[in-house]
C-alpha positions as CSV (number, residue, x, y, z in Angstrom):
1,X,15.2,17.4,23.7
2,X,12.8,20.3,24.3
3,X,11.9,22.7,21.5
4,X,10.1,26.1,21.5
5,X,6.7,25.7,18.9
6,X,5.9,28.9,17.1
7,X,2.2,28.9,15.4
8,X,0.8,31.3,12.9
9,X,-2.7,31.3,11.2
10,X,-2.5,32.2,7.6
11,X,-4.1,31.6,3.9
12,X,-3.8,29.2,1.7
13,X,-1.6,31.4,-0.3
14,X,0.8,32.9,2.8
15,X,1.8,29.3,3.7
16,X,4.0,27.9,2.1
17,X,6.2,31.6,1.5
18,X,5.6,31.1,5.6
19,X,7.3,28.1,5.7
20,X,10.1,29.1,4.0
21,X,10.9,31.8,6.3
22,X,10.2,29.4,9.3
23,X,13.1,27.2,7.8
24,X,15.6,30.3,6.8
25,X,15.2,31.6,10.4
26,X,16.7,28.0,11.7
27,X,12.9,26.3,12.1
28,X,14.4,22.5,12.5
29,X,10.7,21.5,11.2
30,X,7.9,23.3,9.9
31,X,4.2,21.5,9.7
32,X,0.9,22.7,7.7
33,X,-2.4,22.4,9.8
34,X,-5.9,22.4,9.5
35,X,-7.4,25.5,11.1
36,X,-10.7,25.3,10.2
37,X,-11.5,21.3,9.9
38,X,-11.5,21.9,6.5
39,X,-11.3,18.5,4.2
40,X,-8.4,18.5,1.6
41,X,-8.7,16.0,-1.0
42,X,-6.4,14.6,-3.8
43,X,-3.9,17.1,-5.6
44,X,-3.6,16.5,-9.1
45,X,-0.4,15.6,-10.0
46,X,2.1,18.1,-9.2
47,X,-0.3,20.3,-7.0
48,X,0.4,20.4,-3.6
49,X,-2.9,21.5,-1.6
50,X,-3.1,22.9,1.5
51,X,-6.0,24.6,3.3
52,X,-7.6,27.9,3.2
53,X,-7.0,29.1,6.3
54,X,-4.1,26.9,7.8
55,X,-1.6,26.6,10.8
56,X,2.0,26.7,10.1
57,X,3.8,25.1,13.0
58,X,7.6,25.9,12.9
59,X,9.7,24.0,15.6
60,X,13.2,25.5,16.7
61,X,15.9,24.4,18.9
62,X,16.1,26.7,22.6
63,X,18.8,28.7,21.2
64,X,16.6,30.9,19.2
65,X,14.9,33.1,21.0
66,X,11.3,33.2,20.0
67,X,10.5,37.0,20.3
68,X,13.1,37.6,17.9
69,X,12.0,34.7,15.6
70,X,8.2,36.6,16.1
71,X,9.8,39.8,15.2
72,X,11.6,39.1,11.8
73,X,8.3,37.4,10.6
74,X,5.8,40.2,11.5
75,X,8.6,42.7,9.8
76,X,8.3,40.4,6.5
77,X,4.7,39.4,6.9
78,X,2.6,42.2,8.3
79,X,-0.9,40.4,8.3
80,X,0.3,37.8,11.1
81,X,1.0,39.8,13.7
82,X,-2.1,39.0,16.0
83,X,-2.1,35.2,14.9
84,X,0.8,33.8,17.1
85,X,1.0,31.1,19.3
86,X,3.7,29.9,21.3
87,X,4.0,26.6,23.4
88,X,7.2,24.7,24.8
89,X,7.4,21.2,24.1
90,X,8.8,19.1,26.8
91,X,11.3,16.7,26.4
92,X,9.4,12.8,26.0
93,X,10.0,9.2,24.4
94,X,8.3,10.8,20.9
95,X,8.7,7.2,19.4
96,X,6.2,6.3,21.7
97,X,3.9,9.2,22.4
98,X,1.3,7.7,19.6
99,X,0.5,5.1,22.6
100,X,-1.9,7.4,24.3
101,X,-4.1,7.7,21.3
102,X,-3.4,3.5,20.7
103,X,-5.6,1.3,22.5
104,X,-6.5,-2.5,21.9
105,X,-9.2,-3.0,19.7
106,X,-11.5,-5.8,17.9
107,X,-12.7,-6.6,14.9
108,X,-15.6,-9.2,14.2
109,X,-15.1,-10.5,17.2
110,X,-12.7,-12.6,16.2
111,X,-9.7,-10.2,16.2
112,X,-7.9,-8.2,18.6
113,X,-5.0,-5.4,17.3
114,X,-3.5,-4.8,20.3
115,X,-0.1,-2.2,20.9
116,X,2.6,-4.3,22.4
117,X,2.6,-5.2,26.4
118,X,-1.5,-4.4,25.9
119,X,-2.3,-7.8,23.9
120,X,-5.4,-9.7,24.7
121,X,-5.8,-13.4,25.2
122,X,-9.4,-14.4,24.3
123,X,-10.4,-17.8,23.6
124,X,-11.6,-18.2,20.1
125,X,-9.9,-14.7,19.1
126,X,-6.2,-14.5,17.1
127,X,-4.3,-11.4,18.3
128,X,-2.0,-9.2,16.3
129,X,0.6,-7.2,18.3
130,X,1.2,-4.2,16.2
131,X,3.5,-1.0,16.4
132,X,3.5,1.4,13.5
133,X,7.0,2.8,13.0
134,X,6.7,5.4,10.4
135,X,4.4,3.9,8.4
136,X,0.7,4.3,8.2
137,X,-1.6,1.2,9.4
138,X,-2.4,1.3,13.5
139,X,-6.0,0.0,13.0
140,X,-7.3,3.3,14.3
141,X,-8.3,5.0,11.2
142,X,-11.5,4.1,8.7
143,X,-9.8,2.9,6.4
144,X,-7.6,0.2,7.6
145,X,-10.4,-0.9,10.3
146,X,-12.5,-1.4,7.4
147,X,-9.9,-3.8,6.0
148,X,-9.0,-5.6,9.4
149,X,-12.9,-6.0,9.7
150,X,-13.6,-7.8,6.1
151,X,-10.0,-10.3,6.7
152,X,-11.6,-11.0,10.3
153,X,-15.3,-11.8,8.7
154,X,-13.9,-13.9,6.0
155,X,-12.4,-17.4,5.6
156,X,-8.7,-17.4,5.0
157,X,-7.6,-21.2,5.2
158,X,-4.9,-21.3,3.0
159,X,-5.5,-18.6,0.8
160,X,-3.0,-16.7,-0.9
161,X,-3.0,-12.9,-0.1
162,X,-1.4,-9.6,-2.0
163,X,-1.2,-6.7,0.1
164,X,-0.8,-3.7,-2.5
165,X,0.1,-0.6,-0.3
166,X,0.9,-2.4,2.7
167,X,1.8,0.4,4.8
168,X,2.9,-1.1,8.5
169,X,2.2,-4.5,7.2
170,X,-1.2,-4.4,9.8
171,X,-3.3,-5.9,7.2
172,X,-1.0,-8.9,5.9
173,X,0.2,-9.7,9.1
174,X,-3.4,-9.9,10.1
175,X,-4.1,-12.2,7.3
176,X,-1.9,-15.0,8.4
177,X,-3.1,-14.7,11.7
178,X,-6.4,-15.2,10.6
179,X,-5.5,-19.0,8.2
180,X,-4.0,-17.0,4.9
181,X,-0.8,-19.5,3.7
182,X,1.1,-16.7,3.0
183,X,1.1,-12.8,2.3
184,X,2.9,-10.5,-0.2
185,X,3.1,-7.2,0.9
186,X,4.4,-4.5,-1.5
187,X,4.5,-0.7,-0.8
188,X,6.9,2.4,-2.6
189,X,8.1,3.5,0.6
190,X,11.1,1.4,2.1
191,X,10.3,2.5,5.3
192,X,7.0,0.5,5.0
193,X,8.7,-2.6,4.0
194,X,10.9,-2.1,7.5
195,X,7.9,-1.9,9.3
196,X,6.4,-5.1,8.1
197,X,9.1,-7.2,8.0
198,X,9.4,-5.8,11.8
199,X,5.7,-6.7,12.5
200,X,5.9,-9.9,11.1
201,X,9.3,-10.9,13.3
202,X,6.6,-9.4,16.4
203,X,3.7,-12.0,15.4
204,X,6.2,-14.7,14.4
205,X,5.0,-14.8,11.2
206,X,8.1,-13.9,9.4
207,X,8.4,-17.3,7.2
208,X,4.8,-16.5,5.8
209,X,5.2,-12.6,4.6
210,X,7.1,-11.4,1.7
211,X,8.1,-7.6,1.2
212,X,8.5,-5.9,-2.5
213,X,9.4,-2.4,-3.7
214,X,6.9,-2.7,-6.9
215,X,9.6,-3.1,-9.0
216,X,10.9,-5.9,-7.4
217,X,7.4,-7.5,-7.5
218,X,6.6,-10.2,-10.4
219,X,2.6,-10.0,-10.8
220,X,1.1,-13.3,-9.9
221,X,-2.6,-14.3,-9.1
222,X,-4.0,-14.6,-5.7
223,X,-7.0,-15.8,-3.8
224,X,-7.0,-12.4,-2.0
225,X,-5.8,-8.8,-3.0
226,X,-6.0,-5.7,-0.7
227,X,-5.2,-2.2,-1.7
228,X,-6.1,0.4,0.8
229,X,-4.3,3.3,-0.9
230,X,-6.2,6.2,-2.2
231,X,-8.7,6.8,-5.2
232,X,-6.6,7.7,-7.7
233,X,-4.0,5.2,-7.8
234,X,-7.0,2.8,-7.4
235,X,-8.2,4.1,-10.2
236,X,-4.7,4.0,-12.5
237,X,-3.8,1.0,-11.3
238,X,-7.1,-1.0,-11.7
239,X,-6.2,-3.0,-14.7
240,X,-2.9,-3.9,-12.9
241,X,-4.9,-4.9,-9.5
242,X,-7.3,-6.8,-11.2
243,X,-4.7,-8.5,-12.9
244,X,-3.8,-10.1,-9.2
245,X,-6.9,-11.6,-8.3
246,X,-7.9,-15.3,-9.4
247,X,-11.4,-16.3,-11.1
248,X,-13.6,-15.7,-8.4
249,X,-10.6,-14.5,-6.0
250,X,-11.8,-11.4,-3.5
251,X,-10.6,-7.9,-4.0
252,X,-11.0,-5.3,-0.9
253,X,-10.5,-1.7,-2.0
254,X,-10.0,0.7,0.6
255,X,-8.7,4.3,1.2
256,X,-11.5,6.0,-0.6
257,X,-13.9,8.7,0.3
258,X,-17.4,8.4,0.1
259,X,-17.9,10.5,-3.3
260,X,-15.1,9.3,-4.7
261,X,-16.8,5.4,-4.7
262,X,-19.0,5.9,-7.9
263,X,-15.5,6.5,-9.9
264,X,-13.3,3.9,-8.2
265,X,-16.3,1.5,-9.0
266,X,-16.8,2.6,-12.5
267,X,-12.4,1.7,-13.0
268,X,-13.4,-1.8,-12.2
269,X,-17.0,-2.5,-12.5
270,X,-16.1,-4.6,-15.5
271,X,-14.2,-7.4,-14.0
272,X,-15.4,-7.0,-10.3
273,X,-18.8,-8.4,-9.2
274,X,-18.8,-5.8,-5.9
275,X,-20.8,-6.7,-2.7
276,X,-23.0,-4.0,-1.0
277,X,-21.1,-0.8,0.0
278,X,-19.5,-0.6,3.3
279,X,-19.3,3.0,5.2
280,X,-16.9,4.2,8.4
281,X,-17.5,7.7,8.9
282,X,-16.7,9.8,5.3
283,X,-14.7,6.6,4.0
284,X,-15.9,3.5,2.0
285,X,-15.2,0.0,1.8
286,X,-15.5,-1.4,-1.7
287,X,-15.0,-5.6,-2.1
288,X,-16.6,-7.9,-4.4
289,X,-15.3,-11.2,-6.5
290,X,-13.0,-11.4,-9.7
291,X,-16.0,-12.6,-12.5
């Protein structure tokens, strides 16, 4: 189905009053944008951040006729008038429009991420055949590379893995590629669990991966624990993640920008011996060993 996009430049404050009216003229989905390549960090709890000069994307079915859609805002909003932008969006396979941007890629030389019908075959190399769904984990940002390249650098023979945040179940599914017995993977978002469980049935490595909404999960200790999440629940949750790793079992914290590190390391400093720091543009890697 093709849709008629409708984009207006506003403030911080206009957005989200914008929205609204997007969605009360018959918008079928309205998106917030970065205008500026402005970073957003954390909300606190309950704040919902945005930036200070943002793009409010409103998408509507070709019914509505944009001029008059243009016309009601500018008559409610007088400062947007000369900010419009309008753009048809053709029809396309939008399950699979990600591809363009997905490419096979390698980590430690010793393991390939590939999308599926683009795997590689390299002797000494495992590969992991890996589509997303609508969960986050491709491989293609910081965060999760950072992850893939630590499990790719490390010994897994028969080790026991917790993946705490698994996302698209990328960095478990790697793991038992790459020796680990088995994986757990938990995550809050069903839709995550899906995707691994889907993943794993793609790598045939179904009989080794175990999904968990947390509270389905009974804490146990394991040789390897990975929580690429954000700072914050790293932070509140540190007593519980440490709790998962063995005497001298590995812990790999990801999902945390670079001035954020010093606090993240400060939540677990006490029961964590950490390695050397590891960077990816603004995003660090933090790992060390369970005292």
């Amino acid at each position: 189905m093709a849709w008629h996009q409708l984009t207006v430049t506003t403030t911080e404050k206009s957005a989200s009053k914008i929205a609204k009216h997007f969605t009360h003229l018959g918008a079928v989905s309205v998106t917030y944008m970065d205008a500026e390549d402005e970073p957003v960090y954390e909300p606190r709890i309950g704040e919902t951040k945005i930036w200070s000069h943002t793009q409010v994307e409103a998408l509507f079915e070709l019914d509505i006729e944009p001029d008059t859609v243009k016309s009601a805002m500018n008559t409610k909003f007088k400062t947007i008038s000369d900010s419009w932008k309008y753009e048809f969006i053709e029809d396309q396979a939008w399950e699979r429009a990600w591809m363009e941007f997905y490419h096979p890629m390698k980590f430690a030389n010793r393991l390939w991420v590939c999308p599926t019908d683009q795997e590689q075959r390299e002797e000494g190399t495992v590969c992991l055949t890996l589509d997303p769904g609508l969960a986050f984990g491709t491989g293609t940002h910081p965060t999760t590379a950072l992850c893939l390249e630590w499990l790719a650098s490390n010994d897994l023979t028969n080790k026991t893995v917790i993946d705490y945040g698994c996302g698209s179940g990328i960095l478990a599914v790697a793991a038992i590629l790459l020796g680990a017995k088995e994986a757990h993977a938990i995550d809050i978002d069903p839709q995550a669990l899906t995707a691994t469980r889907d993943n794993a049935l793609k790598n045939n490595v179904s009989d080794k991966i175990h999904c968990y909404l947390p509270e389905n999960f009974t804490p146990f200790k394991a040789d390897v624990v990975l929580a690429n999440i954000l700072a914050k629940p790293l932070i509140d949750l540190s007593e519980s993640i440490c709790g998962l790793v063995i005497e001298k079992g590995n812990l790999v914290l990801s999902g945390i920008l670079a001035e954020q590190a010093d606090s993240v390391v400060d939540a677990y400093v006490e029961k964590i011996d950490f390695a050397p720091r590891v960077q990816q543009e603004d995003w660090m890697r933090l790992n060390g060993h369970k005292k």
